[in-house]
C-alpha positions as CSV (number, residue, x, y, z in Angstrom):
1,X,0.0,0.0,0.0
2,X,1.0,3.7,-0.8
3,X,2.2,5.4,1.9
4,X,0.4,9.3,2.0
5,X,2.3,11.8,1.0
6,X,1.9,15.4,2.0
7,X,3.8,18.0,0.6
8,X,4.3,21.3,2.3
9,X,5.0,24.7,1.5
10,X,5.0,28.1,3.7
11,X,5.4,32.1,2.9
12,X,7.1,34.2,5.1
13,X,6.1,38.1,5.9
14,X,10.2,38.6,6.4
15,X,13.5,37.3,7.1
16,X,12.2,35.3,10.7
17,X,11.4,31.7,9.7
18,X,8.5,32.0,12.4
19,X,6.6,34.8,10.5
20,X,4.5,32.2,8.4
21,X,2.3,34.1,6.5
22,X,0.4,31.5,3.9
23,X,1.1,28.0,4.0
24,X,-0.3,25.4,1.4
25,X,-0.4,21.4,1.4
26,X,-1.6,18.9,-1.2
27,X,-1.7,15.0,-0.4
28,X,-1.4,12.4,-2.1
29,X,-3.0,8.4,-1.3
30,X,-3.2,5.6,-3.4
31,X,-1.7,7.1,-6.1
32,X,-4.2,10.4,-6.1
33,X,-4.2,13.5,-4.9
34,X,-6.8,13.3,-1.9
35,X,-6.9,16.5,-0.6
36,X,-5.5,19.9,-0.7
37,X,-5.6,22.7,1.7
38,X,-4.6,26.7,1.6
39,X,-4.1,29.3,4.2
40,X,-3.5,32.6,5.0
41,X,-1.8,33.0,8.3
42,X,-1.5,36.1,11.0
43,X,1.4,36.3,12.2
44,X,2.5,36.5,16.0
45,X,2.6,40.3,16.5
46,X,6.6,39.8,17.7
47,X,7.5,39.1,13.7
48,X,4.3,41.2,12.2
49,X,5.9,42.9,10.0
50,X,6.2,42.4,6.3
51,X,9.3,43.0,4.3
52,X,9.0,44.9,1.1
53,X,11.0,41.8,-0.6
54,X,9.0,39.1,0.9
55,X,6.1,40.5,-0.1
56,X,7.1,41.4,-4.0
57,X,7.9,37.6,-3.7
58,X,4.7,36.6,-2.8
59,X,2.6,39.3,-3.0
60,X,1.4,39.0,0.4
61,X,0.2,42.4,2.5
62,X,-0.1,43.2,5.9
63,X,-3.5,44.0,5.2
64,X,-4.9,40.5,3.6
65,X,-4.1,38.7,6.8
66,X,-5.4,41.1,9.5
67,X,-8.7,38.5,9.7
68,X,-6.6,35.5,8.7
69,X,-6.0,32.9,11.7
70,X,-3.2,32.7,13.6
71,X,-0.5,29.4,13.3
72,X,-2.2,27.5,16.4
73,X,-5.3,27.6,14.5
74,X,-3.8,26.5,11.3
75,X,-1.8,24.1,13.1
76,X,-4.8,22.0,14.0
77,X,-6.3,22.1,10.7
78,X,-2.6,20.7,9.0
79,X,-1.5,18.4,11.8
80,X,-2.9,15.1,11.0
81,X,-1.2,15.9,7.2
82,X,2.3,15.8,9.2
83,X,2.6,12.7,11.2
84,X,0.2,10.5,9.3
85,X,3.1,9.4,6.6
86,X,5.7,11.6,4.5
87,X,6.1,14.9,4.1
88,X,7.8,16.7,0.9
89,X,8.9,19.9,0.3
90,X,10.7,22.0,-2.1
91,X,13.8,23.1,-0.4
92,X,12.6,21.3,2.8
93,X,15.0,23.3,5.2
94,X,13.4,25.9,4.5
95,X,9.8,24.7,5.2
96,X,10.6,22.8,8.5
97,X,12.5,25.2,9.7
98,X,9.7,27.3,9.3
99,X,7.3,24.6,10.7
100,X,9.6,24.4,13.9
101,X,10.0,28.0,14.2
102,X,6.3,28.7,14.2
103,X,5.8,26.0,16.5
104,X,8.3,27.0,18.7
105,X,7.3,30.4,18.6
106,X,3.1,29.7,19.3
107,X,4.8,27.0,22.5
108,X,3.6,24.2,20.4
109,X,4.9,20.9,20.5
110,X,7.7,20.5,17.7
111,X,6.0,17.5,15.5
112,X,8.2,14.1,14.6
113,X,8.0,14.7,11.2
114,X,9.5,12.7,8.5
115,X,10.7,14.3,5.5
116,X,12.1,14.2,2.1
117,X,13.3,17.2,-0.5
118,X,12.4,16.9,-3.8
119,X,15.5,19.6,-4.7
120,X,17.8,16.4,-4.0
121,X,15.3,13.7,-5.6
122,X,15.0,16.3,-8.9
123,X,19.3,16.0,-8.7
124,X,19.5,12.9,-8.7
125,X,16.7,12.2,-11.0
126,X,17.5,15.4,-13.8
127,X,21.5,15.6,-12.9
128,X,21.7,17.3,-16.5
129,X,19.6,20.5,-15.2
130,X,21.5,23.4,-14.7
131,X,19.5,24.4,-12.1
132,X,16.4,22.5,-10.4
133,X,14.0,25.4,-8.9
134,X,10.6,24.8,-8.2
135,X,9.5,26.5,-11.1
136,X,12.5,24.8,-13.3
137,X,10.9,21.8,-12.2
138,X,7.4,22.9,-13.2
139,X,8.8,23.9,-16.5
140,X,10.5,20.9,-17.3
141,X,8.1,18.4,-16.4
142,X,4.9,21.0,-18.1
143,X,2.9,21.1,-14.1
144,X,0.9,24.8,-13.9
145,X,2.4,26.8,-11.5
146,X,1.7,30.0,-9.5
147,X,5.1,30.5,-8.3
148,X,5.3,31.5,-4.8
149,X,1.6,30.8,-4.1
150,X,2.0,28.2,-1.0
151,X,-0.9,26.3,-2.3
152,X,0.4,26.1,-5.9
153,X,4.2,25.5,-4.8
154,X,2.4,22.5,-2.4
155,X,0.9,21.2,-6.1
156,X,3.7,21.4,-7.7
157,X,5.7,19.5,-5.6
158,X,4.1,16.8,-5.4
159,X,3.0,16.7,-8.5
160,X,6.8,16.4,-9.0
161,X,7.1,13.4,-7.3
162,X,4.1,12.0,-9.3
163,X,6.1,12.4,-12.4
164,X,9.2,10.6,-11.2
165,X,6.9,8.1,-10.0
166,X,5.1,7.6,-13.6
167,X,8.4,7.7,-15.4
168,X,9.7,5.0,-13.3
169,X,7.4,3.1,-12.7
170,X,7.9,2.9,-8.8
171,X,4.9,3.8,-6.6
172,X,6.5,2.6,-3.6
173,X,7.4,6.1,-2.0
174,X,10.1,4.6,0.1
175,X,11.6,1.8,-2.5
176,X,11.8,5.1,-5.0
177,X,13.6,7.3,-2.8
178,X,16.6,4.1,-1.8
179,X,16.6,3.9,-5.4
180,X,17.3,7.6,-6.2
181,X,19.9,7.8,-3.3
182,X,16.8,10.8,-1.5
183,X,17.1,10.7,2.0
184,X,14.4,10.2,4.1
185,X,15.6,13.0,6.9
186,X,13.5,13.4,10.7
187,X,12.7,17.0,11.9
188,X,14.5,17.4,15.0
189,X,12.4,18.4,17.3
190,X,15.3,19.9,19.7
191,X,13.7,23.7,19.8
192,X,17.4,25.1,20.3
193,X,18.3,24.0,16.6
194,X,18.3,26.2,14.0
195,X,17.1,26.4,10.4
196,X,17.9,28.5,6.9
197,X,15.2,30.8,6.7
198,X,16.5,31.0,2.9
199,X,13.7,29.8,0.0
């Protein structure tokens, strides 16, 4: 049986991996995409603030998440996703460190979540790309992207992994990674270690 997938992406307001400000997820079972879920998020007020760059990234104001709820409430809505099987990301040290930072920020529990990165599965997988962006990715393989949309970047992801999937013929999640030398990595859930706050 499949294992669920759930791939993960977050926004930040600014520099501080804790100021999550949209996060998306899409998941994957049995070999479709079951489910996908999109946020806006408040920040806490000790990282409100949002950074001119950030938000020409994402396009992501002060003023569109003043009603938006906060991470504890999103929290609950996305835990089951973490722990129930594997979690993806895009540039995953970004995304957990975000995850930790938030939840180490809001004094929640740090989640035992196993991960993968589908920058190292697309290296191993593409190793004649120049250069294996999200939206390279996206390009390559023709998935529709909104670029820097968390719920879109969430899609695209795994929609990434999909691909590999089809194209070699392995739907074992676990038996594809061993084969494409991906590491299946654990969050540590230490709250004194620290992240890249980079995308």
């Amino acid at each position: 049986m499949m294992k669920r997938i759930a791939a993960i992406d977050f926004e930040t307001a600014n520099a501080s991996p804790a100021s999550v400000c949209a996060v998306g997820i899409a998941v994957m079972e049995e070999g479709c995409v079951e489910e996908k879920y999109y946020s806006l998020i408040r920040p806490e007020e000790d990282v409100f603030y949002f950074s001119p760059w950030n938000t020409k990234i994402h396009g992501i104001h002060s003023r569109d998440v003043l009603d938006a709820p906060d991470f504890t409430d999103v929290y609950h809505a996305i835990s089951e996703y973490l722990t129930s099987g594997l979690v993806v990301a895009h540039n995953a040290s970004f995304d957990m460190g975000c995850l930790r930072a938030a939840c180490i920020s809001c004094g929640i529990e740090i989640p035992p979540v196993q991960y993968f990165d589908t920058v190292e599965l697309s290296r191993r997988v593409f190793p004649e790309m120049p250069h294996h962006r999200l939206d390279d990715m996206c390009t390559k393989l023709n998935i529709e992207l909104n670029h820097h949309h968390a719920g879109s970047d969430a899609y695209g992801c795994l929609m990434i992994v999909a691909d590999i999937m089809n194209e070699s013929g392995i739907y074992d999640i676990e038996k594809l990674l061993e084969q494409c030398h991906t590491r299946i990595r654990k969050l540590d859930t230490n709250p004194g270690i620290k992240y890249s706050c980079r995308k």
